[in-house]
N, C-alpha and C positions, 0 to 999 in steps of 0.2 A: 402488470399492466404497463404498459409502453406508452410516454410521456415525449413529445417534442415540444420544446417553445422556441424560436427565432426574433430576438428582439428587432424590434423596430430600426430601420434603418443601418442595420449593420452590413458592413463589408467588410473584406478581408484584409489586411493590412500589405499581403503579400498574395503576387500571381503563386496560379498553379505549380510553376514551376520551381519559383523560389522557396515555398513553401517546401517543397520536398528537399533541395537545398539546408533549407532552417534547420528542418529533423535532423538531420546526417550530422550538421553543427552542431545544436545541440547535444545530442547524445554521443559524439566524440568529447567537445569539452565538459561535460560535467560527468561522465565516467571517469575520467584522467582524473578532473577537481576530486573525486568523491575519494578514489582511492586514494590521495594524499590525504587528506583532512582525516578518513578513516584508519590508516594505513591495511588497506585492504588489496587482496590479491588478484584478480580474475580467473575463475573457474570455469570449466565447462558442466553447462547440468542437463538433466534431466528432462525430456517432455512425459514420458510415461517412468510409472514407478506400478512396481506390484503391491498390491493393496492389503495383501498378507505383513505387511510390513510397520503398515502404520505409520507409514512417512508421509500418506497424501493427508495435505490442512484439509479439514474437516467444515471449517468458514465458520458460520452462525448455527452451523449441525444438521441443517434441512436439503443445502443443495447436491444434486446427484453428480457425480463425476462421471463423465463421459466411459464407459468401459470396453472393454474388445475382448477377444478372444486370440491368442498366438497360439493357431497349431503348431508351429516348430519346435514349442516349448511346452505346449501341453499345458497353457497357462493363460488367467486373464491379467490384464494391465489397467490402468486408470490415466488419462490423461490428468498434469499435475492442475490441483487449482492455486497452490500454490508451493514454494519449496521450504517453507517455516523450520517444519523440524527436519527435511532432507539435508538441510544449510549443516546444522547443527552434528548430525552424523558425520557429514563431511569434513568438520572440523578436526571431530576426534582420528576418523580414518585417517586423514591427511599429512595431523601433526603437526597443526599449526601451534607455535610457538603463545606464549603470554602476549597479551594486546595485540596481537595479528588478526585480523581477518580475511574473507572471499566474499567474491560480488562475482554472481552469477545472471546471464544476461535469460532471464525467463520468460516465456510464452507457455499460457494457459489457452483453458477453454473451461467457462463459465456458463454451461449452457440454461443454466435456470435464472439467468441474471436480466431484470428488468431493463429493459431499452431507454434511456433518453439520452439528454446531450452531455450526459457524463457516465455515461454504463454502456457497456457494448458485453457482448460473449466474448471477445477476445482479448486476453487480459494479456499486457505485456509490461512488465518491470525491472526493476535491478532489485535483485532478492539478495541483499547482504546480512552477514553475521562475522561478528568477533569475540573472539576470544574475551574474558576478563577477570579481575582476581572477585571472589566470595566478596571479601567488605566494601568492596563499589555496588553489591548492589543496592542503590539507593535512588532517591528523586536527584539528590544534586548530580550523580554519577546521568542521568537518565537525560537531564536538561543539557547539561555541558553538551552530550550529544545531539542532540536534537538544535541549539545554537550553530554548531558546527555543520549540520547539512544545510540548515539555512543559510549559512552564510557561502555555501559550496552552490544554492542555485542563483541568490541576488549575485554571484560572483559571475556564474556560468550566463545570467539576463546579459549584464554589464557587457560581456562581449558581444554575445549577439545582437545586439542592439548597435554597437561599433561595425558587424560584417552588415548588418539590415538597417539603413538608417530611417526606412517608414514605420519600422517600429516604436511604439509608445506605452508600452508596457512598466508598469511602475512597481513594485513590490517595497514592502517593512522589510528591514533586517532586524527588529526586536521585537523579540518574540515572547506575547502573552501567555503565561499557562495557568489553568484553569481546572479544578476538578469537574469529573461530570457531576457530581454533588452540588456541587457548588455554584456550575451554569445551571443546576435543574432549580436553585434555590432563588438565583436570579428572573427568571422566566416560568414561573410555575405554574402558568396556565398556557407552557406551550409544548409543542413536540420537539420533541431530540432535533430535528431537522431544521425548525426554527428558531433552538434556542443556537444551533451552528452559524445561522446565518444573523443573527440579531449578533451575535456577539462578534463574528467577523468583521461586518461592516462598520462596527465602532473602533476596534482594534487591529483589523488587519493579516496580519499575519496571529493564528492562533496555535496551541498546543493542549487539547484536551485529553486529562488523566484519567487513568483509571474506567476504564474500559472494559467489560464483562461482565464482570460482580453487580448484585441489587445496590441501588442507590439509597441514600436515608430515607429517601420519601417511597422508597420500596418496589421502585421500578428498576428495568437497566436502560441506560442510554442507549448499547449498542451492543450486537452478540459478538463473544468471542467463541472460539474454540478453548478446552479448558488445558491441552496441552502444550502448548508453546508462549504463551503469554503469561509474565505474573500479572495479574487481574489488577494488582494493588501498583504496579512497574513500569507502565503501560500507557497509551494514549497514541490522537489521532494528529495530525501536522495538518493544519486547513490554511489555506490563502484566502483571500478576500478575491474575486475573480469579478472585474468589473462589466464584462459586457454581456456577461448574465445577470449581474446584482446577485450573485451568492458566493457561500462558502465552497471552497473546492479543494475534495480532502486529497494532498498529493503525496502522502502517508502514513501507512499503520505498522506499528511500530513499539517494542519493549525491551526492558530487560526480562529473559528466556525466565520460565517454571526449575525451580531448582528441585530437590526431593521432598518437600514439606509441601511448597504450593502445589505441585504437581497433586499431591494424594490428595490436599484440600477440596482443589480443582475437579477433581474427576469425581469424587464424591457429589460435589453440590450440584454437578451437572448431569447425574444421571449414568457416568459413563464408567462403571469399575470393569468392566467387560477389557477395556483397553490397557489393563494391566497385565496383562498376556502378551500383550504385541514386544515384539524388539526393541523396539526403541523404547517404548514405556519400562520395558524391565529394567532398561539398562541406566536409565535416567532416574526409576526410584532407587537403584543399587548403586548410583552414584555416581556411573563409571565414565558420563558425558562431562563436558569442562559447562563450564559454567559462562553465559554468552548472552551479550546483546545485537538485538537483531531487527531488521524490517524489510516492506515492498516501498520500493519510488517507481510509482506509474510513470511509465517511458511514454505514454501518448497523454494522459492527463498531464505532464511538467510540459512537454511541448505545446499543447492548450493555452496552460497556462503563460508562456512568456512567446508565445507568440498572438495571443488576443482572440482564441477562435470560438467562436459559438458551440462547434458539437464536435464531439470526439473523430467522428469520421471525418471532418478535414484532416488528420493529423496519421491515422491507419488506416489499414482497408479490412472489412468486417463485413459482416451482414443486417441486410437490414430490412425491416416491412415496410409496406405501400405505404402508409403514411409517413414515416419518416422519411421516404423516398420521393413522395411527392411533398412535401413542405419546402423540405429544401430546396429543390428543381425551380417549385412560385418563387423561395425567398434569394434564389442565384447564388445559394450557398453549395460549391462542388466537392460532394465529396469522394476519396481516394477507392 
C-alpha cells in the first residue's frame, strides 16, 4: 500500500536548482569522508548478476527481482536488489589485503517496495565491505564502526551547511545502541516501527542490534536474509528526521555470516536449498575472508541533511497519482 504524508507548512530549504547542487555535494564529500574513516577502495559493480550464482540479496525472502532474458548468452539475469554478498566475492577475487575494503556506487530496482516518503523502487546506495581478522567479530568491533560512519556524515552535514547557509539541519554524533530485544521490552505494546520512532525521538541518533533472529518475546523486529548478516552482529543506523517527526533508517548494516552462523542461518530460515550455490559453498568451505559490511542510502542521507519531506525531491523515480498529486497541492517539486 502506497502512503504519502506532507507536513504542514513545510518548504524546502533549497531552490530546485540548489537542491541538485547539494546532492552532487554531498555524495562527492562524504564518499571521500567514507573511504578514509573506512580505508576503503572504490569499485565498479554490478546492475545485473546471474541468479544461478546466488549473489542477488534475497531482502526479507518475499521480494521478486526484476528478471530478463539475454539471448546473446542464452541466459537470464536479475537486476541487483542489493550487492551484500556480491561485495564479499569481490573481496576474495580482488585480493584485498587485511582491513581493506571497497565501496561500490550501487543502483537497484526494488519493484515490490511500498511507496511513501521514504521508499521508492529505485534504490541507490554506497554498498561497502571490508576485510577483517576472526577475533573482531564482535559488538565492540561492530560499534567502533558504526561511530565512525556517523561521525563521516555529522562531518559531511558540517560542510554542507558552510556551501548552503539556508540549511538548518542538526544531527547527534552519539550514538545510542539498543538491542531489538530490548526496544521490544521498552515498548511492548508497540510495532517495530513505532518502538523506531519512540526511541529515536528521545535519543536521536540510534543503532538497533540484532536484526533477523526471533526476539525473547518471540517475534522479529525486522527480516533479514539468512546469508550475509550474523543475525546476532548486526543492526539498523536511524536518525531522528525532524520534518517528518520520525526515525529515518539511513543504514543496514553487520559483521558478514561466517561458516557456523551461515548453516545456523539457513537452517532456521527455511533455506538449505542455497547450499548449492557458489557462493554458499564457498563461504561453508571457508574459502571467503571474513568481512564487515553495509548499504548508506545515497538519496535517503541526502533527505536527511538536507531537510526534505519525500525521497523524490532528492532522485528521479516513479511514482502514482497520488503521490503525484499531493505533492503538486503541497508545492513540493519533485525530480
Amino acid at each position: 500500500m502506497n502512503k504519502i504524508e506532507i507536513p504542514d507548512a513545510y518548504f524546502s530549504m533549497l531552490s530546485l536548482y540548489e537542491t541538485q547542487e547539494a546532492i552532487g555535494t554531498i555524495k562527492s564529500i562524504f564518499e571521500k569522508k567514507l573511504c578514509m574513516a573506512l580505508h576503503l577502495k572504490r569499485v565498479t559493480a554490478p546492475l545485473v548478476v546471474d541468479p544461478l550464482t546466488g549473489l542477488n540479496d534475497d531482502l526479507n525472502g518475499v521480494e521478486r527481482p526484476v528478471s530478463f532474458d539475454i539471448p546473446a548468452v542464452d541466459a537470464q539475469a536479475q537486476i541487483v536488489h542489493s550487492l551484500a554478498k556480491w561485495k564479499r566475492m569481490a573481496l576474495y577475487h580482488y585480493d584485498f589485503p587485511m582491513g581493506k575494503g571497497l565501496l561500490a556506487d550501487m543502483n537497484a530496482i526494488r519493484r515490490d517496495e511500498d511507496l511513501d516518503n521514504l521508499h521508492s523502487i529505485y534504490v541507490d546506495q554506497w554498498d561497502w565491505e571490508r576485510i577483517m581478522r576472526k577475533e573482531n567479530r564482535n559488538l565492540d568491533y561492530l560499534k567502533d564502526t558504526v561511530r565512525r560512519i556517523v561521525n563521516v556524515i555529522c562531518n559531511t552535514l558540517d560542510e554542507v551547511c558552510y556551501h548552503f547557509e539556508n540549511l538548518n539541519t542538526e544531527l547527534c554524533r552519539e550514538v545510542t545502541f539498543i538491542t531489538s530485544s530490548e526496544l521490544a521490552a521498552l515498548y511492548p505494546d508497540k510495532t517495530a516501527k513505532e518502538r523506531e520512532n519512540l526511541f529515536a525521538k528521545e535519543h536521536k541518533t540510534i543503532f538497533i542490534m540484532q536484526i533477523g533472529g526471533v526476539m525473547e518475546n518471540g517475534e522479529r523486529h525486522d527480516g533479514r536474509a539468512p546469508d550475509y548478516d550474523d543475525w546476532n552482529l548486526n543492526g539498523d543506523l536511524l536518525f531522528w528526521h525532524e520534518p517528518l517527526k520520525c526515525a529515518m533508517e539511513i543504514s543496514s548494516m553487520g559483521i558478514r555470516v561466517d561458516a557456523k552462523a551461515l548453516d545456523e542461518q539457513l537452517t532456521i530460515a527455511g533455506c538449505n536449498e542455497r547450499r548449492e550455490l557458489p557462493f554458499h559453498k564457498m563461504l561453508l568451505n571457508g574459502k571467503l575472508p571474513y568481512t564487515i559490511g553495509g548499504g548508506i542510502g545515497q538519496s535517503r542521507l541526502c533527505m536527511l541533511l538536507l531537510g526534505k519531506a519525500h525521497i523524490g525531491e532528492v532522485q528521479a523515480s516513479v511514482w502514482d497519482k497520488e503521490t503525484l498529486d499531493a505533492c503538486r497541492k503541497a508545492g513540493v517539486e519533485l525530480l
